[in-house]
Backbone as XML, in Angstrom:
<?xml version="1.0"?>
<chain id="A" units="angstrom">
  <residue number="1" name="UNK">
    <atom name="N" x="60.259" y="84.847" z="6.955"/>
    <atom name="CA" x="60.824" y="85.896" z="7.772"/>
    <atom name="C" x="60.300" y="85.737" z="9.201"/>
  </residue>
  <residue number="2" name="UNK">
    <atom name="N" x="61.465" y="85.903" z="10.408"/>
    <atom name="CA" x="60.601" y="85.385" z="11.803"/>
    <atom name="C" x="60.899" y="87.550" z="12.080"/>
  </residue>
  <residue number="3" name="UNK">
    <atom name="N" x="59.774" y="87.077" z="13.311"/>
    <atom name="CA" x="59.427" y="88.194" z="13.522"/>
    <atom name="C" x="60.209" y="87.908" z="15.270"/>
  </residue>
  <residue number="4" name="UNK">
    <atom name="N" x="60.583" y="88.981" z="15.500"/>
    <atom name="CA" x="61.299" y="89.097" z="16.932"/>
    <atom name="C" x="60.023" y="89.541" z="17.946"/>
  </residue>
  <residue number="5" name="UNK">
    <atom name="N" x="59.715" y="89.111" z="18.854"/>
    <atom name="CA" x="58.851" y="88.983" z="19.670"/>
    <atom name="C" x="59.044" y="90.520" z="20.701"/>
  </residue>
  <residue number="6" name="UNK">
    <atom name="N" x="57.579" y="90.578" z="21.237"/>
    <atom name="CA" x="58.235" y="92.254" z="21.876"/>
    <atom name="C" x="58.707" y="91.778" z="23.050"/>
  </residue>
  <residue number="7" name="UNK">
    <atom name="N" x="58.978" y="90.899" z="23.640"/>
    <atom name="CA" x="60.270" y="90.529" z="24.933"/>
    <atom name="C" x="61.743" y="90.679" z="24.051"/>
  </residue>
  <residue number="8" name="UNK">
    <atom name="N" x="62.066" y="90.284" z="23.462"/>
    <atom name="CA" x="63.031" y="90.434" z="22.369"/>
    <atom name="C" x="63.888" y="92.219" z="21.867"/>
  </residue>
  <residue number="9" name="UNK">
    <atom name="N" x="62.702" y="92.655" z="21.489"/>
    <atom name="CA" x="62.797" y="93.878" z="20.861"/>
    <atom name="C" x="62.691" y="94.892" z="21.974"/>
  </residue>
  <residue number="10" name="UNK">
    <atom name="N" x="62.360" y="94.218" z="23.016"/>
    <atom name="CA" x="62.516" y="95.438" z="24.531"/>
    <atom name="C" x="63.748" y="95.408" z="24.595"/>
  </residue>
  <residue number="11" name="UNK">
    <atom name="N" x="64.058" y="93.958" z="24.676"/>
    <atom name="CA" x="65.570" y="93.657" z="25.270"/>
    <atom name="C" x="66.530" y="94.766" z="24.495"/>
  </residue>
  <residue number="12" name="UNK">
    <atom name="N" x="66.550" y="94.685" z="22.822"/>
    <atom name="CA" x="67.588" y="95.520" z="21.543"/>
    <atom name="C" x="67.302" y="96.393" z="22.465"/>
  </residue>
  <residue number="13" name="UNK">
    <atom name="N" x="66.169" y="96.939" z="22.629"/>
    <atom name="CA" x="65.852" y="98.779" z="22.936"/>
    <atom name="C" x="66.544" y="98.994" z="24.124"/>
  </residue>
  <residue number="14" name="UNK">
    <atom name="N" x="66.651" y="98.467" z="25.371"/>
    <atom name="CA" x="67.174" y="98.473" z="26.397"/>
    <atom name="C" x="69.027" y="98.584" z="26.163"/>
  </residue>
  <residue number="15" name="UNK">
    <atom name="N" x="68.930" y="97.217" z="25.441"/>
    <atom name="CA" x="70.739" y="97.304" z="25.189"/>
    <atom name="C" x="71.367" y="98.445" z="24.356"/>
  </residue>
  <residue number="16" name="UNK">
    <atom name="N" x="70.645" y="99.442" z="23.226"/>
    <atom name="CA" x="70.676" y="100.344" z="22.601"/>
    <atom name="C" x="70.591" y="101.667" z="23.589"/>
  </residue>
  <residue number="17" name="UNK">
    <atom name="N" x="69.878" y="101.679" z="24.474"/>
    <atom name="CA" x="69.906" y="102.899" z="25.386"/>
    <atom name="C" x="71.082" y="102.839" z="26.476"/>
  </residue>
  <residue number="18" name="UNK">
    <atom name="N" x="71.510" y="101.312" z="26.364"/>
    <atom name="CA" x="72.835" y="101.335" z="27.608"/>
    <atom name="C" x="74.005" y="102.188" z="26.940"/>
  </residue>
  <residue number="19" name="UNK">
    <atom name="N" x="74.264" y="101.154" z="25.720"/>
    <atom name="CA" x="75.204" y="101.531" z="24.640"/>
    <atom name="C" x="75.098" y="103.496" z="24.382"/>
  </residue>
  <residue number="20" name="UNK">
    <atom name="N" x="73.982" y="103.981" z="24.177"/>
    <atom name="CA" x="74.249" y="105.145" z="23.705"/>
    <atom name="C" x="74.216" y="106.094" z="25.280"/>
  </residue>
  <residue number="21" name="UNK">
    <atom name="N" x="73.904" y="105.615" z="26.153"/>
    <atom name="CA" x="74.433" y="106.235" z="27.620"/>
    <atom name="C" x="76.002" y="106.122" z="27.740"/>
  </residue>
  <residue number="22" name="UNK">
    <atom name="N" x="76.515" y="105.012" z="27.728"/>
    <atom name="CA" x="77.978" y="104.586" z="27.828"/>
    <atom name="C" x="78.724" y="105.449" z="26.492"/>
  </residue>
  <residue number="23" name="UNK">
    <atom name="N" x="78.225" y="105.933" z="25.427"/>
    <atom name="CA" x="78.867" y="106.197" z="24.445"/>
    <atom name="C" x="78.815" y="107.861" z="24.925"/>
  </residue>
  <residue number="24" name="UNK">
    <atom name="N" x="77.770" y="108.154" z="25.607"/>
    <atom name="CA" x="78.208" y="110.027" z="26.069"/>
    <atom name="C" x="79.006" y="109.925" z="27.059"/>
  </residue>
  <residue number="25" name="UNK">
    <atom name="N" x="78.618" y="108.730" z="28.425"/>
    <atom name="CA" x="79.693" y="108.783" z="28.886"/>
    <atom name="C" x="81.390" y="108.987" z="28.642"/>
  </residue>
  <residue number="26" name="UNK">
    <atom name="N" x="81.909" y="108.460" z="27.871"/>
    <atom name="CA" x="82.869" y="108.637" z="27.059"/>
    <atom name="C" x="83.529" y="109.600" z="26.449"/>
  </residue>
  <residue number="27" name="UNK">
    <atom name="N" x="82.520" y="110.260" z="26.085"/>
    <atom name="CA" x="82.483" y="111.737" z="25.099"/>
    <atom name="C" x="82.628" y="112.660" z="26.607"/>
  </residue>
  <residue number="28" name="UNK">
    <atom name="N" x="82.030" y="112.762" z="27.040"/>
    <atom name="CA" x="81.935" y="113.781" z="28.648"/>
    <atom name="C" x="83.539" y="113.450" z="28.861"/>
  </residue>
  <residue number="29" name="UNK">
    <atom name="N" x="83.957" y="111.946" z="29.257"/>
    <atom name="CA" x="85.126" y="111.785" z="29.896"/>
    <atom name="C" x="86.492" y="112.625" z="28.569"/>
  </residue>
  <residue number="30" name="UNK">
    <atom name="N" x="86.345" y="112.531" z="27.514"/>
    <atom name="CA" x="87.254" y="112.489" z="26.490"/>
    <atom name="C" x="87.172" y="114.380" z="26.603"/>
  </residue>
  <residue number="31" name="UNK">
    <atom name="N" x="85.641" y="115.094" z="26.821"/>
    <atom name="CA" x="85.709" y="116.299" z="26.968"/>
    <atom name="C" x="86.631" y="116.805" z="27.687"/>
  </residue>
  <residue number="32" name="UNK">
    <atom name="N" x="86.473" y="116.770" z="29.072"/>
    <atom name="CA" x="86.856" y="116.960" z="30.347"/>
    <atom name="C" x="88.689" y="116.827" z="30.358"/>
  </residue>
  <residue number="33" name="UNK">
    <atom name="N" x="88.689" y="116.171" z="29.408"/>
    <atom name="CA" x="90.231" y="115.559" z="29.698"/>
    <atom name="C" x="91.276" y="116.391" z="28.356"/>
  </residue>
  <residue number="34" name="UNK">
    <atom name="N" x="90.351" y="116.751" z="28.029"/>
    <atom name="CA" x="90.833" y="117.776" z="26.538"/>
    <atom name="C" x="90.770" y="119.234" z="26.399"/>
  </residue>
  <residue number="35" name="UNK">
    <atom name="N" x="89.755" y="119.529" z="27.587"/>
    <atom name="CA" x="89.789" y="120.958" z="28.212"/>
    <atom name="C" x="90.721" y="120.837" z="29.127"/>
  </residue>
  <residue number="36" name="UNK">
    <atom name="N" x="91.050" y="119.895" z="29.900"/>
    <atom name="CA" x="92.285" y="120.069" z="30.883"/>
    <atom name="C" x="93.520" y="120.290" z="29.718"/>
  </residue>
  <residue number="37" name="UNK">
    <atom name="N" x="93.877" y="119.545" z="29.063"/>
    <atom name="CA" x="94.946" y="119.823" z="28.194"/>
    <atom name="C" x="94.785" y="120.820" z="27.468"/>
  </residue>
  <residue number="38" name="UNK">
    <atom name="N" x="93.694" y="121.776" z="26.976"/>
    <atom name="CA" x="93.771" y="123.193" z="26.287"/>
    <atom name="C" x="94.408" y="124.020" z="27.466"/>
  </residue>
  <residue number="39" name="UNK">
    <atom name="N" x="93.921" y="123.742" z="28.761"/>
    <atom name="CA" x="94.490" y="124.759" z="29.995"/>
    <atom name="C" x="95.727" y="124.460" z="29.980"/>
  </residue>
  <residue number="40" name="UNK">
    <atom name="N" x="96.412" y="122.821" z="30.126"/>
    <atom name="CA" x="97.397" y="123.023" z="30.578"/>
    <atom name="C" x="98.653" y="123.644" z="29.590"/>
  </residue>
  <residue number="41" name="UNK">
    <atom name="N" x="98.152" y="123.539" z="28.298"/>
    <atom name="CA" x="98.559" y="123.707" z="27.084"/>
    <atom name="C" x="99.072" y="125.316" z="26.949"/>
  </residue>
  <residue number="42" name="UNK">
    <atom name="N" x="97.605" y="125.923" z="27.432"/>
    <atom name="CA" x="97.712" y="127.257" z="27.277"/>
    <atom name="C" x="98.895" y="128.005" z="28.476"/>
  </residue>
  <residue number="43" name="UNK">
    <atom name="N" x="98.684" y="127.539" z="29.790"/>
    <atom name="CA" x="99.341" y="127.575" z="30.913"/>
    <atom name="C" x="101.403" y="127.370" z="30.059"/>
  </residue>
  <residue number="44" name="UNK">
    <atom name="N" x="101.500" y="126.497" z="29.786"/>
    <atom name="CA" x="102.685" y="126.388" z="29.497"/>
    <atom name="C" x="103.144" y="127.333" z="28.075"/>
  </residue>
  <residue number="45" name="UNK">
    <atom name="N" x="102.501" y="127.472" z="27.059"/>
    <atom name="CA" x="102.550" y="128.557" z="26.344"/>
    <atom name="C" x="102.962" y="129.819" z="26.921"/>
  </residue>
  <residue number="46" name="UNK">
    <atom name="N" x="102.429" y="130.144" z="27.640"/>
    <atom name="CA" x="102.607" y="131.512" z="28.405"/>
    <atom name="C" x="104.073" y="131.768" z="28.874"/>
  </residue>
  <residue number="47" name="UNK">
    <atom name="N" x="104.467" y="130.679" z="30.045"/>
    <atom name="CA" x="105.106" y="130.547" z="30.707"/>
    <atom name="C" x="106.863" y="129.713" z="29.927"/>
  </residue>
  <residue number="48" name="UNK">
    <atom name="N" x="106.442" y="129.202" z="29.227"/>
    <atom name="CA" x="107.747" y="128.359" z="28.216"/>
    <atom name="C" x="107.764" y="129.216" z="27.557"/>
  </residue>
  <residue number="49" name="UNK">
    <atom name="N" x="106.949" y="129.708" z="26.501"/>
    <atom name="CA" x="107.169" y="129.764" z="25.227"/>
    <atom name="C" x="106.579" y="131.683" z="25.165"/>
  </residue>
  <residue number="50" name="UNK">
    <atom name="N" x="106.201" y="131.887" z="26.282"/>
    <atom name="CA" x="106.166" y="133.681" z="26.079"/>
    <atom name="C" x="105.262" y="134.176" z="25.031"/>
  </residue>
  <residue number="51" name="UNK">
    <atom name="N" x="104.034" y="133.487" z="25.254"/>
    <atom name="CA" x="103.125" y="133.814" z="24.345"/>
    <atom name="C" x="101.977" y="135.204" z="25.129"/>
  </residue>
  <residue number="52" name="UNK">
    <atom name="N" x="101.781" y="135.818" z="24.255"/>
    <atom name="CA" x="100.616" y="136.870" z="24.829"/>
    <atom name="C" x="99.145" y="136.696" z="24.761"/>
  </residue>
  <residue number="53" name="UNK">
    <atom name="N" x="98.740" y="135.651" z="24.072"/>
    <atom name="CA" x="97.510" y="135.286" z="23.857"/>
    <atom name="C" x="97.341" y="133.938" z="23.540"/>
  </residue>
  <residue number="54" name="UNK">
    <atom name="N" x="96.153" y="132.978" z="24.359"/>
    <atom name="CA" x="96.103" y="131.767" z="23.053"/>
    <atom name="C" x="94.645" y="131.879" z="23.297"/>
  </residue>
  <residue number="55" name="UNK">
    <atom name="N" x="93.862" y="131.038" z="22.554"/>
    <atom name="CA" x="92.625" y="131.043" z="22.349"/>
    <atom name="C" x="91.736" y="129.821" z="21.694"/>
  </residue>
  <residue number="56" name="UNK">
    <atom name="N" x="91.443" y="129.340" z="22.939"/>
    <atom name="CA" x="90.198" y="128.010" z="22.401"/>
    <atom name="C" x="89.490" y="127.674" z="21.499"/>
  </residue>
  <residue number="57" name="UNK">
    <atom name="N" x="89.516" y="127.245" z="20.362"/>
    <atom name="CA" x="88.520" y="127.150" z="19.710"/>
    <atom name="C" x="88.041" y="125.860" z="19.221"/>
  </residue>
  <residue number="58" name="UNK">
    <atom name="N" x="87.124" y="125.747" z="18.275"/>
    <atom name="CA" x="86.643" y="124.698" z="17.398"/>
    <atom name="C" x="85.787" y="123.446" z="18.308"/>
  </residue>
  <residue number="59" name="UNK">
    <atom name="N" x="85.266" y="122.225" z="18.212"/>
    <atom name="CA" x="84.210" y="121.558" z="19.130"/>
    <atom name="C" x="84.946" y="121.264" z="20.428"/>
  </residue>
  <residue number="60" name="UNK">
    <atom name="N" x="86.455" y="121.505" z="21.151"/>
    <atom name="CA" x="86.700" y="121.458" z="22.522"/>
    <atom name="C" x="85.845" y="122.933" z="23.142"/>
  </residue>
  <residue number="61" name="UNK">
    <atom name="N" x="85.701" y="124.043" z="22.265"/>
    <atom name="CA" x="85.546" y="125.211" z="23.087"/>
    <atom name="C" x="84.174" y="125.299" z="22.964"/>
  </residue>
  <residue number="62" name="UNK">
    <atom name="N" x="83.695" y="124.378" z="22.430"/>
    <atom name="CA" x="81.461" y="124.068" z="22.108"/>
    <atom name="C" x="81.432" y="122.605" z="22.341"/>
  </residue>
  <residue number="63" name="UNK">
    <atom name="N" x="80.902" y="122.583" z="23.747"/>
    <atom name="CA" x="80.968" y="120.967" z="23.875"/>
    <atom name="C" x="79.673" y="120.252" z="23.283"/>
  </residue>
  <residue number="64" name="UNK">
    <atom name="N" x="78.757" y="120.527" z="23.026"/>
    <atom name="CA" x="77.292" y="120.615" z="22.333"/>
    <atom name="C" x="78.037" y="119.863" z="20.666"/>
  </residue>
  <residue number="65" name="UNK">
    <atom name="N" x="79.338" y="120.678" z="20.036"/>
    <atom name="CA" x="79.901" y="120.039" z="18.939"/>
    <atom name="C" x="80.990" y="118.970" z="18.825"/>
  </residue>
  <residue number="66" name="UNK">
    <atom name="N" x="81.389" y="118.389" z="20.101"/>
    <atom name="CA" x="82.601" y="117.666" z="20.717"/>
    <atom name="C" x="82.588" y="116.120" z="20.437"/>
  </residue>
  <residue number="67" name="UNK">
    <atom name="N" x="83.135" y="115.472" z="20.122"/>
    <atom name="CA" x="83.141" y="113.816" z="19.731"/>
    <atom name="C" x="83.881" y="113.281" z="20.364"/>
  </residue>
  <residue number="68" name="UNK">
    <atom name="N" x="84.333" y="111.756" z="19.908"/>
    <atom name="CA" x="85.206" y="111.332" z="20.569"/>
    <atom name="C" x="86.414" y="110.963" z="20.185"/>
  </residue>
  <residue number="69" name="UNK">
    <atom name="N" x="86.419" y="111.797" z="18.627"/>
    <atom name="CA" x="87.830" y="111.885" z="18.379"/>
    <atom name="C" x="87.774" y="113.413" z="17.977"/>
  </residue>
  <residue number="70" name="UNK">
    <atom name="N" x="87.779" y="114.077" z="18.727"/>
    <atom name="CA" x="87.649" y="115.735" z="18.452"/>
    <atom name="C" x="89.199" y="116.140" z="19.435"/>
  </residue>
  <residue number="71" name="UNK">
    <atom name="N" x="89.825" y="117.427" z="18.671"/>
    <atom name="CA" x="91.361" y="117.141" z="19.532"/>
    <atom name="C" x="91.317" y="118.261" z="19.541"/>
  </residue>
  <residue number="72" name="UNK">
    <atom name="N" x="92.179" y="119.248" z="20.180"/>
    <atom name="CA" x="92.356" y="120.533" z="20.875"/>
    <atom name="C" x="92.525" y="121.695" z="19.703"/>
  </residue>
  <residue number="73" name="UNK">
    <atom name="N" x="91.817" y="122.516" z="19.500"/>
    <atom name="CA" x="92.557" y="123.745" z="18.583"/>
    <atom name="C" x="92.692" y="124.904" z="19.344"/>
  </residue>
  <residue number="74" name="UNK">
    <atom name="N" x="94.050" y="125.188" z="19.294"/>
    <atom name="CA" x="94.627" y="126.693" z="19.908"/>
    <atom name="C" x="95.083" y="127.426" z="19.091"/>
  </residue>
  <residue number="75" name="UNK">
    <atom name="N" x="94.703" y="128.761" z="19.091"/>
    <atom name="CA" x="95.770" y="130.007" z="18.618"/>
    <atom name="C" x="96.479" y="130.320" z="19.584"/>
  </residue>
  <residue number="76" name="UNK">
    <atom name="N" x="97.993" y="130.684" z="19.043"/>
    <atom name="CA" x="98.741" y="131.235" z="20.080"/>
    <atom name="C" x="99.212" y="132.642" z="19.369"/>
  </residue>
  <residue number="77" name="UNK">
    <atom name="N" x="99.642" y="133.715" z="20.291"/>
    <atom name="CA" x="100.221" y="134.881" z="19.578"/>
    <atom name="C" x="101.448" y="134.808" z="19.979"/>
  </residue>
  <residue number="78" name="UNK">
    <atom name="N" x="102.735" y="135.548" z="19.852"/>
    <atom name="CA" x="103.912" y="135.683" z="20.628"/>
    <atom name="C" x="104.917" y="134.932" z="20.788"/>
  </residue>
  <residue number="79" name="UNK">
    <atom name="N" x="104.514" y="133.569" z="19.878"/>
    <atom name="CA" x="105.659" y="132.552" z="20.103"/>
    <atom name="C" x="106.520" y="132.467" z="18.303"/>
  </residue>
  <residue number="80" name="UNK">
    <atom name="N" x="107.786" y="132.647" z="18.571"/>
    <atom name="CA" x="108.508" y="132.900" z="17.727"/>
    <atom name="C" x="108.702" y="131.783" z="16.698"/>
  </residue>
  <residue number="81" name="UNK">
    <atom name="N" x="109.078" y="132.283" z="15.324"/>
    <atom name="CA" x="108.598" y="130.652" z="14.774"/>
    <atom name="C" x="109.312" y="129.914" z="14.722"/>
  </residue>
  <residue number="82" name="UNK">
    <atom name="N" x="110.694" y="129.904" z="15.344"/>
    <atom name="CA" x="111.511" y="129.066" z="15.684"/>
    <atom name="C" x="110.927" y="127.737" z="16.721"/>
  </residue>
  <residue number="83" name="UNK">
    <atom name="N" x="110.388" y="129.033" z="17.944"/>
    <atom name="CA" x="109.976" y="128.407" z="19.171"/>
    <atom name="C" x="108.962" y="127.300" z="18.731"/>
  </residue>
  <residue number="84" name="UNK">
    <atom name="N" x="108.223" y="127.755" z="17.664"/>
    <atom name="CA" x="106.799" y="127.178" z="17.181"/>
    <atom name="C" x="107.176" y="125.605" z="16.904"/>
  </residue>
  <residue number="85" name="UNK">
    <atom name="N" x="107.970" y="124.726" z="16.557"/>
    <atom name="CA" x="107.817" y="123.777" z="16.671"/>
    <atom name="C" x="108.005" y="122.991" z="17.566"/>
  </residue>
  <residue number="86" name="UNK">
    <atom name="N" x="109.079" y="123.345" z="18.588"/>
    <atom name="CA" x="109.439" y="122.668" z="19.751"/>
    <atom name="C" x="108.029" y="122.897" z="21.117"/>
  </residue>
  <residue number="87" name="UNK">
    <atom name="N" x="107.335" y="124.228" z="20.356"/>
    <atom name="CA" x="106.069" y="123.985" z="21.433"/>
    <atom name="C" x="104.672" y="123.196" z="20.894"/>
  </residue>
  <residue number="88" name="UNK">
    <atom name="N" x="104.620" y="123.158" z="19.750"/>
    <atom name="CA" x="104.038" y="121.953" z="19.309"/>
    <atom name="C" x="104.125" y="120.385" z="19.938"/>
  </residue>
  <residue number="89" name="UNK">
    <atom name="N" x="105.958" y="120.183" z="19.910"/>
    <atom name="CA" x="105.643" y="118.976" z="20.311"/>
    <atom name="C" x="105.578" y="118.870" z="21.878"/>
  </residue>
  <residue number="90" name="UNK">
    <atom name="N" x="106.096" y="119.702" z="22.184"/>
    <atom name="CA" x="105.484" y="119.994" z="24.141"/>
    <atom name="C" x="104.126" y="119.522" z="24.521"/>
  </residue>
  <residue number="91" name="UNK">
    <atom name="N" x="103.304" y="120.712" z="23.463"/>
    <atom name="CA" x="102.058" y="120.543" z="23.935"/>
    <atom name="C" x="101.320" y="119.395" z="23.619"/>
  </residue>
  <residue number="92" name="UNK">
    <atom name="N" x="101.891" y="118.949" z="22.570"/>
    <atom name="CA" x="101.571" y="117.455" z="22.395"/>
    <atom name="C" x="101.786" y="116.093" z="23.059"/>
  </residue>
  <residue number="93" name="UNK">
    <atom name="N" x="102.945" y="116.841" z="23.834"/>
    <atom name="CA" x="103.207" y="115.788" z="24.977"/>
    <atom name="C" x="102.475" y="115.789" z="26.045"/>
  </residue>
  <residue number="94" name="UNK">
    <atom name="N" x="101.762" y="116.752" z="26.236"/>
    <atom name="CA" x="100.525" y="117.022" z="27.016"/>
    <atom name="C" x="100.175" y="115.513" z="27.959"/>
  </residue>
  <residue number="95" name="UNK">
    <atom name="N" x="99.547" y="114.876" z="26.773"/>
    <atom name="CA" x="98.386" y="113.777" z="27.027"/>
    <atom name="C" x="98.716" y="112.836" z="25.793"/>
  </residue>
  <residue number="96" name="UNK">
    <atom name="N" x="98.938" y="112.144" z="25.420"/>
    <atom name="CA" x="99.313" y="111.284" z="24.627"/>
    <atom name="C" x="97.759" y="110.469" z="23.998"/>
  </residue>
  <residue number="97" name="UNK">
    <atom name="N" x="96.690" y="111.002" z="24.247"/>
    <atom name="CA" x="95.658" y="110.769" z="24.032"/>
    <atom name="C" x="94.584" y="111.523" z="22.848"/>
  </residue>
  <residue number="98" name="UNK">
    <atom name="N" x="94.868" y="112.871" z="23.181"/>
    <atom name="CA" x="94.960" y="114.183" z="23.170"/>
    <atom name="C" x="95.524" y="114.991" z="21.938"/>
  </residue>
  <residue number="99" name="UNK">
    <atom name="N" x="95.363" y="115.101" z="20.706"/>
    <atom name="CA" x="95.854" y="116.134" z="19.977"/>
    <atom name="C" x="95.691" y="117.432" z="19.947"/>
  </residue>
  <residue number="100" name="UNK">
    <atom name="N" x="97.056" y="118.135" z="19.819"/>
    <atom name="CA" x="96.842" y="119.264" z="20.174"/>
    <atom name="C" x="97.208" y="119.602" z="18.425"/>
  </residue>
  <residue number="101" name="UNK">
    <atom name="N" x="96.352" y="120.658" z="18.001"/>
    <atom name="CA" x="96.529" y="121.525" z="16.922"/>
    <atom name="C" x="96.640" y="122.949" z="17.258"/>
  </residue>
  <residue number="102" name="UNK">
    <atom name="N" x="98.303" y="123.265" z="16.949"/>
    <atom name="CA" x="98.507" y="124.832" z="17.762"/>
    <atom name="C" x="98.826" y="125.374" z="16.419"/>
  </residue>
  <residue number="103" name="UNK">
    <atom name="N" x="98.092" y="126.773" z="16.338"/>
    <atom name="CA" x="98.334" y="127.482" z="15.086"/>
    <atom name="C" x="99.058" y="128.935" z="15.796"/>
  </residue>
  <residue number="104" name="UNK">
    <atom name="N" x="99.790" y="129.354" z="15.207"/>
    <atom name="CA" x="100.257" y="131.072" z="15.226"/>
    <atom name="C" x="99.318" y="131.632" z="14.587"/>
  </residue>
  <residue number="105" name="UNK">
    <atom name="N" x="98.799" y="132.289" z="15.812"/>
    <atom name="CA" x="97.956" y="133.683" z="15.281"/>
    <atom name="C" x="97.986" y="134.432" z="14.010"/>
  </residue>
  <residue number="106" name="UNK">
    <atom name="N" x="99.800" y="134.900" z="14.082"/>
    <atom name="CA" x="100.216" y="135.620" z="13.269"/>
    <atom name="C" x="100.635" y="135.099" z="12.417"/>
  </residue>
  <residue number="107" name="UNK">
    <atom name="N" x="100.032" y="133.723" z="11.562"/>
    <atom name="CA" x="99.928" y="133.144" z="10.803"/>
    <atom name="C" x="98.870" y="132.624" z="10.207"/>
  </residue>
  <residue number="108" name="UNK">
    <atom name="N" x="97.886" y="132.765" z="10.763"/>
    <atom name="CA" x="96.906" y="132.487" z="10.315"/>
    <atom name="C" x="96.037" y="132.565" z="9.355"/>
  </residue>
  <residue number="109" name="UNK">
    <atom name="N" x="94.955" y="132.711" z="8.312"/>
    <atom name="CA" x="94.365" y="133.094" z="7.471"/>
    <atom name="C" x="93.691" y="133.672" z="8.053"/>
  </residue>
  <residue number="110" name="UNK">
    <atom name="N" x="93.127" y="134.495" z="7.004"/>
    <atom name="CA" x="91.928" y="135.927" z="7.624"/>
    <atom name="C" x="90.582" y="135.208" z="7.917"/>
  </residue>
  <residue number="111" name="UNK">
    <atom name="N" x="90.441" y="133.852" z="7.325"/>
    <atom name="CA" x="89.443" y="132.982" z="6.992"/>
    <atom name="C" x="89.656" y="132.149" z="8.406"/>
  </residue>
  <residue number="112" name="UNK">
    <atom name="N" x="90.443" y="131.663" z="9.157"/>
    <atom name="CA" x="90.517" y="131.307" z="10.044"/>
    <atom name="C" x="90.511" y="131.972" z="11.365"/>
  </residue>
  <residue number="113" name="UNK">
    <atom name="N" x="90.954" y="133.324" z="11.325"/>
    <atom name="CA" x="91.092" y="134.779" z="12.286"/>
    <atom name="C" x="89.710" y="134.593" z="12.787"/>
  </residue>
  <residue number="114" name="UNK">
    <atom name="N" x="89.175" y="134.688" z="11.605"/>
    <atom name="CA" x="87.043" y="135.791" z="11.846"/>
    <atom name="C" x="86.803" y="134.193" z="13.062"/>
  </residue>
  <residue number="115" name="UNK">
    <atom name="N" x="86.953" y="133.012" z="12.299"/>
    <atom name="CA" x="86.674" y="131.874" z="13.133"/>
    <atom name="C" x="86.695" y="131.879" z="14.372"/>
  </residue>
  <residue number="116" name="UNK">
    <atom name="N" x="87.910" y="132.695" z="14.730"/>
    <atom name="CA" x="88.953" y="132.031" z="16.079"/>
    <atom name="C" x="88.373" y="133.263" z="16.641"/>
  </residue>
  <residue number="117" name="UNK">
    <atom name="N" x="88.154" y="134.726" z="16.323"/>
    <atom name="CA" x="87.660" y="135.718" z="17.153"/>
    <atom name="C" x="86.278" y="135.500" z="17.514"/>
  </residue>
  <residue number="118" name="UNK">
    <atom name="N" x="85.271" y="134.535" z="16.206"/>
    <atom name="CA" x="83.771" y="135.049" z="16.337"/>
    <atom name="C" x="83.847" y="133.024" z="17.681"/>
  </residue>
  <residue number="119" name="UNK">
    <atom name="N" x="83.919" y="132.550" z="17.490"/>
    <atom name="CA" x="84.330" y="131.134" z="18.515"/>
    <atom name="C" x="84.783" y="131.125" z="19.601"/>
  </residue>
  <residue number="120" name="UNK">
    <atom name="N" x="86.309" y="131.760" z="19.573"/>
    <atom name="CA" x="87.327" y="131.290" z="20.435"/>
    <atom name="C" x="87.186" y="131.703" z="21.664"/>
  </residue>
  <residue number="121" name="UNK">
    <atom name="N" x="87.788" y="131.225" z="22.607"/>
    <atom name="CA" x="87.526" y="131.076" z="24.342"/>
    <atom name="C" x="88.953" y="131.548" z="24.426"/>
  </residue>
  <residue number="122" name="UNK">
    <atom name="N" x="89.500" y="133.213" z="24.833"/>
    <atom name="CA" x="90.539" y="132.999" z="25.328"/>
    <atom name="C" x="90.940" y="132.364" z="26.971"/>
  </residue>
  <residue number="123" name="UNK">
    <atom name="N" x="91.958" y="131.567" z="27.120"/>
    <atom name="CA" x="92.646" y="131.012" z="27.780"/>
    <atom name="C" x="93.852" y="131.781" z="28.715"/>
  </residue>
</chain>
């Protein structure tokens, strides 16, 4: 068994601290760009689709819980459930990067409600 020398094993440690700098970098950028799309998301809800409420939740609205494949969860109230799919794929057209998961309020589970009230960021 060879043993890696400590010039060697500085080097891993060094390239391991670039890597996990560059890997929040990423996460920050993927944040930033997924709170813009909950706004712009919410913004057009309002205004298209005549909603009275939407509301941020889940690791976009706790960036402390956020990854880098973590994608948007909104409640919306007020949008009819007709309307409800054609603003799905709107808001999904958002950012093509970007998933948006839009739930009706007034659909929701009671189990998901307590979530979205004791969490959620209204918008």
């Amino acid at each position: 068994m060879s043993q890696l020398s400590a010039e060697k094993r500085a080097e891993y440690r060094a390239g391991a601290a670039r890597r996990k700098v560059m890997a929040e970098e990423r996460r920050q950028a993927h944040l930033a760009r997924a709170q813009n799309v909950a706004v712009a998301a919410a913004d057009l809800l309002y205004t298209a689709y005549g909603a009275t409420k939407v509301v941020l939740f889940g690791s976009t609205a706790h960036p402390q819980r956020f990854h880098e494949r973590s994608d948007v969860d909104l409640a919306a109230w007020g949008i009819g459930e007709r309307a409800y799919v054609r603003a799905v794929a709107d808001v999904n057209g958002l950012d093509s990067h970007i998933f948006v998961d839009l739930v009706r309020g007034e659909e929701a589970p009671p189990t998901l409600l307590e979530r979205i009230k004791q969490e959620g960021q209204s918008l």
